[in-house]
C-alpha positions as a printed Julia matrix, in Angstrom:
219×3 Matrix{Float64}:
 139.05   85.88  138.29
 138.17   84.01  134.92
 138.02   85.8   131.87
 134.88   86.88  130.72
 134.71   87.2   126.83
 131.79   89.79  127.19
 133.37   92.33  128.65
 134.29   95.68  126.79
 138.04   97.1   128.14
 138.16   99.33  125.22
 136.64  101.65  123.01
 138.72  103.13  119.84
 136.83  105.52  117.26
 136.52  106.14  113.85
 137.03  109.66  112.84
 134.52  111.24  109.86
 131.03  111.05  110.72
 131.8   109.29  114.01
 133.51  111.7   115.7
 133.59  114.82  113.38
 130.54  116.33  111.05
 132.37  116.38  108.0
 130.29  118.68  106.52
 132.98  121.97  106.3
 135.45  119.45  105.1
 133.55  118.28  101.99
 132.15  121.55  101.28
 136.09  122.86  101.09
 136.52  120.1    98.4
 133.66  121.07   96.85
 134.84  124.87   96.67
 138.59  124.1    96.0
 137.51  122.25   92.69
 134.72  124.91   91.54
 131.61  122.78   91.78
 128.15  123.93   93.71
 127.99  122.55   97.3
 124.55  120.96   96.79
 126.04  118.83   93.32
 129.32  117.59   95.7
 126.61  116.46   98.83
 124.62  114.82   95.8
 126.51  113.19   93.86
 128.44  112.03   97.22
 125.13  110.41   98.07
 125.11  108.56   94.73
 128.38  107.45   95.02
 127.76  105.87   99.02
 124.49  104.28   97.59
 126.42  102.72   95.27
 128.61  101.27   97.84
 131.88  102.81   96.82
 134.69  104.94   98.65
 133.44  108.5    99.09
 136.88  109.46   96.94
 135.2   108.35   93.52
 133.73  111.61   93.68
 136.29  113.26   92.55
 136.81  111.12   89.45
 133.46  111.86   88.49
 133.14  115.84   89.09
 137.47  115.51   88.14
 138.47  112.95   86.23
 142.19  112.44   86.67
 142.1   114.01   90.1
 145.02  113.23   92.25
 143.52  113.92   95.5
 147.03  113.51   97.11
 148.98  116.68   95.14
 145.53  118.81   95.62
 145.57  118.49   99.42
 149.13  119.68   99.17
 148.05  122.98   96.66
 145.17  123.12   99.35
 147.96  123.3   102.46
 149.97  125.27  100.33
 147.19  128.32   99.39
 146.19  128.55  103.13
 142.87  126.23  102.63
 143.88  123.03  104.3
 142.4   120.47  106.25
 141.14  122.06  109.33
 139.55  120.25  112.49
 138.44  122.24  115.66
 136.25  121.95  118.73
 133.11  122.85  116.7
 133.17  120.14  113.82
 133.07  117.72  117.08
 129.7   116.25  117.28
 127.57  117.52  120.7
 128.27  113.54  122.09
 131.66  113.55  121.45
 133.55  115.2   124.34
 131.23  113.46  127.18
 131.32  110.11  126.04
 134.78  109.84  125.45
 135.18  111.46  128.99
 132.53  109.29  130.5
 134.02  105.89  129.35
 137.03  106.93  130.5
 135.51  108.12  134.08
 133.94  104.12  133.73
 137.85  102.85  133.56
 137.8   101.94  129.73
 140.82  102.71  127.42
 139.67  105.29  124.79
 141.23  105.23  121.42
 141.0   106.9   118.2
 141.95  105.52  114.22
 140.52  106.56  111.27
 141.11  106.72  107.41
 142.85  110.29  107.77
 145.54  112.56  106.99
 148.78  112.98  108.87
 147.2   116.46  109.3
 144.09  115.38  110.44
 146.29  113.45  113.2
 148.01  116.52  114.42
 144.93  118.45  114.37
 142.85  115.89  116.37
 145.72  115.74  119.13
 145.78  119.55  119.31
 141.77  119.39  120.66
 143.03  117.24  123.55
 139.88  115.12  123.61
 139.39  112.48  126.45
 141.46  109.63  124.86
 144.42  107.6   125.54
 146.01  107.37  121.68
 144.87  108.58  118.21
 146.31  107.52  115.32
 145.44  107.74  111.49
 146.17  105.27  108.47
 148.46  107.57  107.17
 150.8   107.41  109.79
 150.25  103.35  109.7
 150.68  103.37  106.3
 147.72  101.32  106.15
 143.77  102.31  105.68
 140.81  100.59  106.39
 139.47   97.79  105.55
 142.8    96.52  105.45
 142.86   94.04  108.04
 146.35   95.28  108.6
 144.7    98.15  110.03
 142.27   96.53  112.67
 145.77   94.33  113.64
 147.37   97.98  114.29
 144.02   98.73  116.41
 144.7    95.53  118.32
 148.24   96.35  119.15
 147.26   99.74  120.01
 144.78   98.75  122.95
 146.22   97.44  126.17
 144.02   94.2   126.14
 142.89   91.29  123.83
 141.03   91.95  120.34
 137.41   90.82  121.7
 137.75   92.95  123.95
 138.18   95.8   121.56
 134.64   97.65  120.8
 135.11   99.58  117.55
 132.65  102.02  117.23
 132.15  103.57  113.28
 129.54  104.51  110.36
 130.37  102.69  107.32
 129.6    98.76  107.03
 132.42   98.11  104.67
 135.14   99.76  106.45
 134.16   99.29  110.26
 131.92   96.85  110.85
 132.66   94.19  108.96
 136.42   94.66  108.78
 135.84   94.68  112.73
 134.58   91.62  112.8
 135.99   89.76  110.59
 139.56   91.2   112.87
 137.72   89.75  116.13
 136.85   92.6   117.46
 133.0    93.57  118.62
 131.61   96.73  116.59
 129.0    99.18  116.88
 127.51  101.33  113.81
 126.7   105.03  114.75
 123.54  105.96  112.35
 125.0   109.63  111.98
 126.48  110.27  108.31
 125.59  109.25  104.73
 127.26  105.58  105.24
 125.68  105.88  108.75
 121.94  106.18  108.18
 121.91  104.23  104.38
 123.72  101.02  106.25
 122.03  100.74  109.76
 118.94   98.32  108.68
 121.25   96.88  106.29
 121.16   92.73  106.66
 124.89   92.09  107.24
 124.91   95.4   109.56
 122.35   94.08  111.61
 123.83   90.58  111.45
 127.44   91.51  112.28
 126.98   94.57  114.45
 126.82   94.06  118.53
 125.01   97.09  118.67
 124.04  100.03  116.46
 123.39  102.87  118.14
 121.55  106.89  117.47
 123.99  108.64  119.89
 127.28  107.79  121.04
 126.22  109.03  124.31
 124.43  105.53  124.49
 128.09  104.01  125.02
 128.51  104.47  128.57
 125.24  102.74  129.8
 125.17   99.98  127.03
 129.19   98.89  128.45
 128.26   99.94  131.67
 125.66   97.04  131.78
Protein backbone atom coordinates (compact mmCIF):
# COMPACT_ATOMS: atom_id res chain seq x y z
CA UNK A 1 0.00 0.00 0.00
CA UNK A 2 1.74 3.48 -0.71
CA UNK A 3 2.20 5.80 1.93
CA UNK A 4 -0.14 8.39 2.31
CA UNK A 5 1.37 11.59 3.94
CA UNK A 6 -2.21 12.64 5.17
CA UNK A 7 -2.85 10.22 7.37
CA UNK A 8 -2.83 10.76 11.27
CA UNK A 9 -1.27 7.34 13.21
CA UNK A 10 -0.86 9.35 16.25
CA UNK A 11 -2.06 11.71 18.61
CA UNK A 12 0.29 12.90 21.71
CA UNK A 13 -1.05 15.76 24.15
CA UNK A 14 -0.01 18.62 25.84
CA UNK A 15 -0.77 18.69 29.45
CA UNK A 16 -2.03 22.33 31.13
CA UNK A 17 -4.99 23.65 29.56
CA UNK A 18 -5.11 20.77 27.06
CA UNK A 19 -5.70 18.11 29.10
CA UNK A 20 -6.01 19.54 32.71
CA UNK A 21 -7.95 22.97 33.92
CA UNK A 22 -5.18 24.39 35.64
CA UNK A 23 -7.13 26.49 37.54
CA UNK A 24 -6.51 24.69 41.36
CA UNK A 25 -2.92 24.58 40.35
CA UNK A 26 -2.39 28.34 39.86
CA UNK A 27 -4.63 29.29 42.54
CA UNK A 28 -2.16 27.02 45.00
CA UNK A 29 0.68 29.32 43.68
CA UNK A 30 -1.22 32.08 44.20
CA UNK A 31 -2.00 31.06 47.97
CA UNK A 32 1.51 29.57 48.72
CA UNK A 33 3.07 33.10 47.95
CA UNK A 34 0.26 35.28 49.83
CA UNK A 35 -1.23 37.14 46.90
CA UNK A 36 -5.28 37.40 46.12
CA UNK A 37 -6.42 34.76 43.56
CA UNK A 38 -8.06 37.35 41.27
CA UNK A 39 -4.35 39.59 41.12
CA UNK A 40 -2.39 35.95 40.20
CA UNK A 41 -5.36 35.10 37.22
CA UNK A 42 -4.72 38.92 36.26
CA UNK A 43 -1.64 39.61 36.12
CA UNK A 44 -1.19 35.94 34.49
CA UNK A 45 -3.35 37.36 31.73
CA UNK A 46 -0.97 40.31 31.30
CA UNK A 47 1.89 38.36 31.25
CA UNK A 48 0.31 35.67 28.23
CA UNK A 49 -0.79 38.91 26.32
CA UNK A 50 2.46 39.89 26.40
CA UNK A 51 3.61 36.74 24.88
CA UNK A 52 5.85 35.51 27.62
CA UNK A 53 6.16 32.14 29.72
CA UNK A 54 3.37 32.02 32.29
CA UNK A 55 6.53 31.69 34.98
CA UNK A 56 7.34 35.55 34.72
CA UNK A 57 4.65 35.85 37.07
CA UNK A 58 6.35 35.08 39.73
CA UNK A 59 9.16 37.58 39.13
CA UNK A 60 6.72 40.17 39.08
CA UNK A 61 4.37 39.35 42.26
CA UNK A 62 8.24 37.69 43.66
CA UNK A 63 11.05 39.01 42.43
CA UNK A 64 13.91 36.58 42.98
CA UNK A 65 11.54 33.65 43.09
CA UNK A 66 13.12 30.34 42.55
CA UNK A 67 10.18 28.47 41.50
CA UNK A 68 12.28 25.22 41.67
CA UNK A 69 13.21 25.29 45.77
CA UNK A 70 9.39 26.59 46.38
CA UNK A 71 7.82 23.53 44.74
CA UNK A 72 10.08 21.55 46.99
CA UNK A 73 8.90 23.77 50.46
CA UNK A 74 5.41 23.22 48.70
CA UNK A 75 6.01 19.08 48.61
CA UNK A 76 7.61 19.40 51.74
CA UNK A 77 4.53 21.35 53.89
CA UNK A 78 1.94 18.87 52.42
CA UNK A 79 0.72 21.46 49.53
CA UNK A 80 2.19 19.96 46.42
CA UNK A 81 1.35 19.55 43.01
CA UNK A 82 -1.75 17.57 42.90
CA UNK A 83 -3.58 16.15 39.66
CA UNK A 84 -6.80 13.96 39.92
CA UNK A 85 -9.74 12.76 37.86
CA UNK A 86 -11.60 16.08 38.40
CA UNK A 87 -8.98 18.73 37.09
CA UNK A 88 -9.45 16.46 33.75
CA UNK A 89 -11.42 18.41 31.33
CA UNK A 90 -15.19 16.69 30.55
CA UNK A 91 -13.47 15.68 26.76
CA UNK A 92 -10.61 14.26 28.07
CA UNK A 93 -11.26 10.63 29.06
CA UNK A 94 -13.53 9.88 25.77
CA UNK A 95 -11.39 11.19 23.28
CA UNK A 96 -8.37 9.72 24.34
CA UNK A 97 -10.44 6.41 24.61
CA UNK A 98 -12.14 6.99 21.32
CA UNK A 99 -8.93 7.51 19.22
CA UNK A 100 -7.65 4.72 20.66
CA UNK A 101 -11.00 2.54 19.94
CA UNK A 102 -10.18 4.24 16.06
CA UNK A 103 -6.55 2.31 16.23
CA UNK A 104 -4.41 5.56 16.81
CA UNK A 105 -1.41 5.61 19.26
CA UNK A 106 -2.26 8.06 22.11
CA UNK A 107 0.51 9.91 23.78
CA UNK A 108 1.04 12.44 26.33
CA UNK A 109 4.23 15.29 26.86
CA UNK A 110 4.03 18.37 28.39
CA UNK A 111 6.18 21.14 30.11
CA UNK A 112 5.68 19.39 33.67
CA UNK A 113 7.04 18.19 36.78
CA UNK A 114 8.44 14.76 37.49
CA UNK A 115 5.44 14.86 39.90
CA UNK A 116 3.05 15.85 37.55
CA UNK A 117 4.33 12.61 35.55
CA UNK A 118 3.66 10.24 38.35
CA UNK A 119 0.47 11.79 39.09
CA UNK A 120 -0.85 11.69 35.47
CA UNK A 121 0.12 7.83 35.23
CA UNK A 122 -1.67 7.16 38.53
CA UNK A 123 -5.27 8.37 36.65
CA UNK A 124 -4.65 5.59 34.11
CA UNK A 125 -6.09 7.62 31.24
CA UNK A 126 -6.55 5.93 27.74
CA UNK A 127 -2.93 6.42 26.46
CA UNK A 128 -0.07 4.44 25.36
CA UNK A 129 3.02 6.69 27.06
CA UNK A 130 3.19 9.99 29.01
CA UNK A 131 6.11 11.65 29.58
CA UNK A 132 7.11 15.22 30.89
CA UNK A 133 10.19 17.58 30.05
CA UNK A 134 11.47 17.02 33.26
CA UNK A 135 12.11 13.59 32.90
CA UNK A 136 13.61 14.50 29.19
CA UNK A 137 15.49 17.00 30.58
CA UNK A 138 14.25 19.09 27.91
CA UNK A 139 11.03 21.60 27.70
CA UNK A 140 9.25 22.93 25.01
CA UNK A 141 9.91 24.75 22.43
CA UNK A 142 13.07 23.09 22.41
CA UNK A 143 13.05 21.28 19.31
CA UNK A 144 14.88 18.67 21.28
CA UNK A 145 11.64 18.09 22.77
CA UNK A 146 9.33 17.54 19.63
CA UNK A 147 12.55 15.04 18.45
CA UNK A 148 11.78 13.12 21.92
CA UNK A 149 7.92 13.22 20.76
CA UNK A 150 9.03 11.70 17.47
CA UNK A 151 10.96 8.90 19.00
CA UNK A 152 8.26 8.32 21.35
CA UNK A 153 5.48 7.49 18.64
CA UNK A 154 5.69 4.23 16.78
CA UNK A 155 5.53 5.93 13.26
CA UNK A 156 7.07 8.83 11.19
CA UNK A 157 6.97 12.63 12.44
CA UNK A 158 4.12 13.74 9.83
CA UNK A 159 2.35 11.45 10.98
CA UNK A 160 2.47 12.77 14.49
CA UNK A 161 -0.72 15.17 15.28
CA UNK A 162 0.24 17.27 18.30
CA UNK A 163 -2.60 18.62 19.79
CA UNK A 164 -1.87 21.91 22.41
CA UNK A 165 -2.94 25.64 23.48
CA UNK A 166 -0.07 27.86 23.24
CA UNK A 167 1.29 29.05 19.66
CA UNK A 168 4.81 29.44 20.83
CA UNK A 169 5.30 26.23 22.49
CA UNK A 170 3.02 23.76 20.38
CA UNK A 171 2.17 24.89 17.33
CA UNK A 172 4.83 26.34 15.91
CA UNK A 173 7.54 24.28 17.56
CA UNK A 174 5.28 21.40 15.97
CA UNK A 175 5.70 22.47 12.86
CA UNK A 176 8.64 23.69 12.48
CA UNK A 177 9.65 19.62 14.03
CA UNK A 178 7.41 18.21 11.00
CA UNK A 179 4.83 17.26 12.74
CA UNK A 180 0.92 18.40 11.97
CA UNK A 181 -0.66 20.43 15.04
CA UNK A 182 -3.90 21.36 16.27
CA UNK A 183 -4.60 24.42 18.80
CA UNK A 184 -7.36 23.64 21.46
CA UNK A 185 -9.08 27.27 22.16
CA UNK A 186 -9.49 26.26 25.97
CA UNK A 187 -6.97 28.30 28.32
CA UNK A 188 -5.52 31.84 28.45
CA UNK A 189 -2.80 30.96 25.56
CA UNK A 190 -5.76 28.97 24.06
CA UNK A 191 -8.47 31.53 23.36
CA UNK A 192 -5.85 34.88 23.01
CA UNK A 193 -3.85 32.75 20.08
CA UNK A 194 -6.62 30.91 18.04
CA UNK A 195 -7.36 33.86 15.33
CA UNK A 196 -3.84 34.67 15.66
CA UNK A 197 -2.17 34.96 11.85
CA UNK A 198 0.69 32.45 12.25
CA UNK A 199 -1.88 30.12 14.32
CA UNK A 200 -4.17 30.09 11.62
CA UNK A 201 -1.35 29.84 9.06
CA UNK A 202 0.57 26.98 10.72
CA UNK A 203 -2.19 25.09 12.47
CA UNK A 204 -3.95 21.94 10.50
CA UNK A 205 -6.78 22.46 12.54
CA UNK A 206 -7.86 24.42 15.62
CA UNK A 207 -10.43 23.06 17.29
CA UNK A 208 -13.37 24.14 20.49
CA UNK A 209 -13.44 20.55 21.92
CA UNK A 210 -11.08 17.85 21.79
CA UNK A 211 -13.97 15.65 21.36
CA UNK A 212 -13.79 16.97 17.66
CA UNK A 213 -10.56 14.65 17.28
CA UNK A 214 -12.09 11.48 16.53
CA UNK A 215 -14.34 12.57 13.55
CA UNK A 216 -11.85 15.22 12.09
CA UNK A 217 -8.95 11.91 11.88
CA UNK A 218 -11.62 9.70 11.35
CA UNK A 219 -12.31 11.47 7.95
Amino acid sequence: MPYNPSVVAAVVFDVGETLLDDSREFGAWADWIGVPRHTFSALLGAVTALGEDNVRVFDYLRPGFDIVRERRLRELAGRGEQIEDGDLYPDVRPTLGALREQGLWVGIAGNQTVCAAELLRALELPADAVATSAEWGVAKPDHRFFARVIEMAPCRAEEILYVGDHRDHDILPAKAAGLRAALIRRGPWGHLWAEDPAVVDAADWRLTSLAELPEIIGR
